[in-house]
C-alpha positions in Angstrom: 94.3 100.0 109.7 93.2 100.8 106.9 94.6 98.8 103.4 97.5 101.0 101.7 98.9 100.0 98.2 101.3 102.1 96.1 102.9 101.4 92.7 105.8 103.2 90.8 107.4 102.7 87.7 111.8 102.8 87.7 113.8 102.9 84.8 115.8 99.8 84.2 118.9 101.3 85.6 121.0 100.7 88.9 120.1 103.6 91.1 116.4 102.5 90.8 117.6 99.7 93.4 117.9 102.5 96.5 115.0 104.4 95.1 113.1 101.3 94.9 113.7 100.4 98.5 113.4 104.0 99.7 110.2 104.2 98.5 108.3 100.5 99.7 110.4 101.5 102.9 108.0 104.7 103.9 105.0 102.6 102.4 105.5 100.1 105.3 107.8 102.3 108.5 104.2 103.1 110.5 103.1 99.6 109.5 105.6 97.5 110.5 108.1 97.1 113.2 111.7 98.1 112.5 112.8 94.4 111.8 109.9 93.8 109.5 110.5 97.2 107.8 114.6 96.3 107.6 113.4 92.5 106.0 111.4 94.0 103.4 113.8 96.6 102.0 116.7 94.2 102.0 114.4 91.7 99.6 112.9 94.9 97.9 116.2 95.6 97.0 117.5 92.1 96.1 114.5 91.4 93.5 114.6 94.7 92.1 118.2 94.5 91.2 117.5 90.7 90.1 115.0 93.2 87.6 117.3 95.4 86.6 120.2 92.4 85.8 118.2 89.4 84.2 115.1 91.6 82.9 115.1 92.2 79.0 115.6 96.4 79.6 113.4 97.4 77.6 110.5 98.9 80.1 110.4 100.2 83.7 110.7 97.9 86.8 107.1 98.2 88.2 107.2 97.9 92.2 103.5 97.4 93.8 103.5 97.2 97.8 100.5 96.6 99.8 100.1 96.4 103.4 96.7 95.1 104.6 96.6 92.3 106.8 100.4 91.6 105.7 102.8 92.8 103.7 103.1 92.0 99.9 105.6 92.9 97.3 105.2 92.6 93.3 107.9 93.5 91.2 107.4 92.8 87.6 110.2 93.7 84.8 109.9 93.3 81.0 112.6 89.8 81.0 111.3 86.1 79.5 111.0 85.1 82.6 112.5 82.2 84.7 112.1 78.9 86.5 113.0 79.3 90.3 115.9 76.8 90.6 118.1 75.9 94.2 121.1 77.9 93.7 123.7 76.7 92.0 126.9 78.0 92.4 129.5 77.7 95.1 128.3 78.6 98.7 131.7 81.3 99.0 130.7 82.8 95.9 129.6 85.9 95.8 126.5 86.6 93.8 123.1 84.7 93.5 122.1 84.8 96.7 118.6 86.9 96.0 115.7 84.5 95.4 117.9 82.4 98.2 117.1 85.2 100.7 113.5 86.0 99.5 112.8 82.2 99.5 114.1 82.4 103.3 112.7 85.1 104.8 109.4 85.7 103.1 106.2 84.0 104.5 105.5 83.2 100.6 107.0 84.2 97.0 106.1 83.7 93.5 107.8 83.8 90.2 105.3 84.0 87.2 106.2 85.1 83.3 103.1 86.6 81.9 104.6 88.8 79.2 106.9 89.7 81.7 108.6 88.8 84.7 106.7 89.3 88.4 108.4 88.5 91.6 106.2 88.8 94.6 106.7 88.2 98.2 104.7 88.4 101.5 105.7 89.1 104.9 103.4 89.0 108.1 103.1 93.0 110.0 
């Protein structure tokens, strides 16, 4: 198979969240099997909303997904940026949980600020 990588640019709002995963979702379907492809759309969706909550606002949420040999994710948002910290609240509180999940399901992540805020993930087809 040949390498596939797509990029789009969402506004800083809520319903970019489904669009977000709708879109990385058909990127990977014929690439992936369906556990894979449900994996990567629930973290697609949890590090785009992280975007869309912690980023600054000012500026689209810029998704990138390429599938090659695996399966990466960047999602970079205009924010300061962060240092990747265990979670810290409560484990019955609701909330928080995002980078926890990534952090657990992905084969690798990254957090970089670089002007910005990127987020990236990969997951083996």
């Amino acid at each position: 198979m040949a390498a596939v990588s797509r990029e789009w640019d969402f506004p800083n709002t809520p319903d970019s969240i489904h669009r977000a995963r709708t879109a990385v979702r058909e990127v990977v379907d014929d690439a992936a099997n369906a556990e894979t492809v449900e994996i990567v759309a629930l973290l697609v969706s949890e590090v785009v909303t992280n975007a869309f909550r912690h980023g600054s606002g000012n500026g689209p949420v810029r998704v990138r997904v390429t599938v090659d040999d695996a399966i990466k994710v960047e999602v970079r948002d205009s924010g300061d940026g962060f240092v990747p910290a265990p979670r810290g609240s409560a484990q019955d509180e609701p909330g928080g949980w995002g980078l926890y999940l990534v952090g657990s399901l992905a084969k690798e992540w990254g957090a970089e600020s670089d002007g910005g805020t990127r987020v990236w993930f990969t997951l083996p087809l």
